[in-house]
C-alpha positions in Angstrom: -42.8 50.0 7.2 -41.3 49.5 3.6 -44.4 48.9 1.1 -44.1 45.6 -0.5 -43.5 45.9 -5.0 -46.4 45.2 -6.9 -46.4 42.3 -9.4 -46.1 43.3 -13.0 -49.1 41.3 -15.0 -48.4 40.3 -18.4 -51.1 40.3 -20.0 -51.0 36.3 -20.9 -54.2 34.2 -20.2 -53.8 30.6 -19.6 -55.8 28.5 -22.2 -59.3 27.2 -21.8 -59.6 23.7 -21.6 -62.0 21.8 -23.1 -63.9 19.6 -20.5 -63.8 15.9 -21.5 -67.5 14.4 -22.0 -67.2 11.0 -20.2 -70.7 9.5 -21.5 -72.4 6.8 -20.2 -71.3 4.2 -18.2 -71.3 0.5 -19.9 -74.1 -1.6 -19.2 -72.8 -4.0 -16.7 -71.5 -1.1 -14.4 -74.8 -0.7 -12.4 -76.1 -4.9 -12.4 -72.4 -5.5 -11.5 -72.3 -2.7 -8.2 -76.0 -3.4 -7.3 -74.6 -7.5 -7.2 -71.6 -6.6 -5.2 -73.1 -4.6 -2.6 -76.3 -7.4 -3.0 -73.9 -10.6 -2.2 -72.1 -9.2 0.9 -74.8 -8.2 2.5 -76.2 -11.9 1.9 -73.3 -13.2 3.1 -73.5 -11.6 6.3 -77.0 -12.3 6.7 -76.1 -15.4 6.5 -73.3 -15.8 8.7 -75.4 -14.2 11.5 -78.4 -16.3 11.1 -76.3 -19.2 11.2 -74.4 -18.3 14.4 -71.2 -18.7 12.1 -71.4 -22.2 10.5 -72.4 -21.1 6.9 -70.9 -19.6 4.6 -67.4 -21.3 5.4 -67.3 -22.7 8.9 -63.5 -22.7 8.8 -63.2 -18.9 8.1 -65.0 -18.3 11.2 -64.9 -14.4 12.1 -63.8 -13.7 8.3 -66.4 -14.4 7.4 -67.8 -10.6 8.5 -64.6 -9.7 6.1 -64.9 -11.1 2.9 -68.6 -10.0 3.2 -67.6 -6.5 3.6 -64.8 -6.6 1.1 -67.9 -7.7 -1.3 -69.4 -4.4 -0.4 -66.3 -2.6 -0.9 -65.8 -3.6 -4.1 -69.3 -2.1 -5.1 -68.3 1.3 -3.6 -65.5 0.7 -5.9 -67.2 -0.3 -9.0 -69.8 2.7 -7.9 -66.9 5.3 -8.6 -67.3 3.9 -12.6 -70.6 4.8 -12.8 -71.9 7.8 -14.3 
C-alpha cells in the first residue's frame, strides 16, 4: 500500500485574538425577563382558573399562546443577560 505524503508545515501561527469583554448587562435586562416570564405565567393562570372566559374570551384556546409567547420572549431577553 502506497504511504500517503506528509504535509509540509510552514512555520506561520495564526494570530491571537483578543477576547471581547462584554460587561454588564443594562439595568432593565433582568426586571424586564423576570416581567416576561412573570406575565405569561399569570396569564395562564388565569385562563385556567377561569375555565377560558378571562383574559380575552374571544381568543379562546390562544389564549394558552400569547401566554407562552410572553414566556418566550423572556428566554429571549434571557440570552441579553450577562
Amino acid at each position: 500500500m502506497p504511504k500517503s505524503r506528509m504535509r509540509k508545515k510552514d512555520g506561520k501561527v495564526a494570530p491571537q485574538q483578543k477576547p471581547v469583554n462584554l460587561g454588564p448587562s443594562a439595568p432593565w435586562v433582568a426586571p424586564l425577563m423576570l416581567g416576561l416570564f412573570l406575565f405569561g405565567l399569570i396569564w395562564i393562570v388565569i385562563y385556567y382558573v377561569s375555565n377560558g372566559d378571562y383574559p380575552i374570551d374571544a381568543l379562546d384556546n390562544y389564549n394558552l399562546l400569547v401566554g407562552f409567547g410572553f414566556i418566550t420572549g423572556g428566554f429571549i431577553t434571557s440570552t441579553q443577560w450577562r
